[in-house]
C-alpha positions, 0 to 999 in steps of 0.5 A: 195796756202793754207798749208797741213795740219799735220795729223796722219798717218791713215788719211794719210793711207786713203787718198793715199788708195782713189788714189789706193795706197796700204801698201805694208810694215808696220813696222817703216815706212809705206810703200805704192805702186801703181806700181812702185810708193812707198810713205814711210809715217812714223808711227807718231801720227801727221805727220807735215805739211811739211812732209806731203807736201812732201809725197802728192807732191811725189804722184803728189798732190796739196795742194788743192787735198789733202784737197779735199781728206780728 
């Protein structure tokens, strides 16, 4: 199963917007919402990859989906 990639935190922004995920909150962190469902995505130059990882799994996506979204 290939890595995600590190990638900055307006990509990342992009992608969750493609998945119907808004900012509700942007301050520090990034907060995002679709629902009840909240993704907190930190406001770095580049989120590294695992981070990354963790906050696309959160949203229910594999490796291969979000690269695909990119």
């Amino acid at each position: 199963m290939p890595r995600i990639p590190g990638i900055g935190q307006k990509d990342a922004v992009r992608v969750f917007e493609k998945l119907g995920y808004a900012v509700i909150r942007n301050s520090r962190h990034i907060v995002m919402g679709r629902g009840v469902e909240r993704l907190v995505i930190p406001r770095h130059k580049e989120i590294s990859a695992g981070t990354m990882g963790k906050i696309a799994s959160d949203a229910g996506l594999t490796p291969e989906q979000f690269r695909e979204l990119l």
